[in-house]
C-alpha positions in Angstrom: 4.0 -15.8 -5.2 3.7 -16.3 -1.6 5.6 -14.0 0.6 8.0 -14.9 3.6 7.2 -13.1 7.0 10.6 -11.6 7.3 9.4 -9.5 4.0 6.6 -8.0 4.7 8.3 -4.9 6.7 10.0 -4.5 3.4 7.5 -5.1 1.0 5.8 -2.3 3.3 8.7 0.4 3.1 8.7 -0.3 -0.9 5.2 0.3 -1.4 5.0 3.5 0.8 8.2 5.0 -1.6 5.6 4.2 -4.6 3.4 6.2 -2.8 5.6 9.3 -2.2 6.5 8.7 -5.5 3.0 9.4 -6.6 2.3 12.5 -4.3 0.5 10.8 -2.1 1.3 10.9 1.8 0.9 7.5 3.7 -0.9 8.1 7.6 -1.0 4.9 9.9 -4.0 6.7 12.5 -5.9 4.8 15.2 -9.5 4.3 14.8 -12.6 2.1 13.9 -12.0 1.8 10.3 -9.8 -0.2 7.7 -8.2 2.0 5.5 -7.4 2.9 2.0 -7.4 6.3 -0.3 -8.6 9.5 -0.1 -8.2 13.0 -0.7 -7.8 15.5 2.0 -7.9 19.2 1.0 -6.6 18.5 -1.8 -3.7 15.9 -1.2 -3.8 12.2 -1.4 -3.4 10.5 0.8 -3.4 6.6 2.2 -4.8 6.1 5.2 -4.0 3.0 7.2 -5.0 1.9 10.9 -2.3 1.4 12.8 -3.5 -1.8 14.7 -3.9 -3.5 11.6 -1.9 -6.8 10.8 1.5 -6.1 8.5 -0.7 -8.2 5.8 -3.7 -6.0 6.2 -1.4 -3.1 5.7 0.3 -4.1 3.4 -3.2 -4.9 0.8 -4.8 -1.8 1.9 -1.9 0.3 0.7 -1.1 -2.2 -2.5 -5.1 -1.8 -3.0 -4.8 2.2 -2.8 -1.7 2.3 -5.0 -3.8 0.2 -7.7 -6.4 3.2 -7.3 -3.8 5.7 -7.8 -2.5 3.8 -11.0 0.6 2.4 -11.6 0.6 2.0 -14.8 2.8 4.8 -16.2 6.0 4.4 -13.3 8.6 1.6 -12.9 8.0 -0.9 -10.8 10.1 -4.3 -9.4 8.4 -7.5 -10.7 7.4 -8.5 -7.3 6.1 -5.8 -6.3 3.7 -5.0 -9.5 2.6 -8.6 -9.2 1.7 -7.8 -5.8 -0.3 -4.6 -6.5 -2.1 -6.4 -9.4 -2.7 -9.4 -7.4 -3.4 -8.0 -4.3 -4.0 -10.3 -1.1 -4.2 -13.5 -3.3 -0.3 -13.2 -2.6 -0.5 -13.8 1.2 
């Protein structure tokens, strides 16, 4: 599945609901690192450079919500093909 450029601001809103949906707060912070998920005091959370490409984004949080399993929810076709595909789908 190769993904249009005009969908990636989408793709990105869809996978950060996932996220909320699994308790886990999505940050987009400057800094010299990539990303991905981690718990702070307590809460998960998805942290996400902010200067990062919309694909790089976009696999870093798909790649965190693959950690945080997604196994058990609901999700559209394309966008579970995505998280269990990852960046193959770029």
């Amino acid at each position: 599945m190769k993904i249009k450029e005009k969908e990636f601001e989408n793709i990105l809103h869809e996978l950060k609901q996932i996220a909320q949906e699994l308790g886990a707060q999505v940050r987009f912070e400057r800094g010299d690192f990539h990303g991905g998920y981690c718990i702070i005091k307590a809460d998960k959370t998805i942290v996400i450079n902010k200067f990062s490409t919309m694909q790089k984004k976009i696999t870093i949080l798909a790649s965190a919500l693959k950690e945080l399993g997604v196994n058990e929810i609901y999700l559209p076709p394309r966008i579970r093909e995505f998280i269990e595909n990852g960046n193959e789908n770029l």
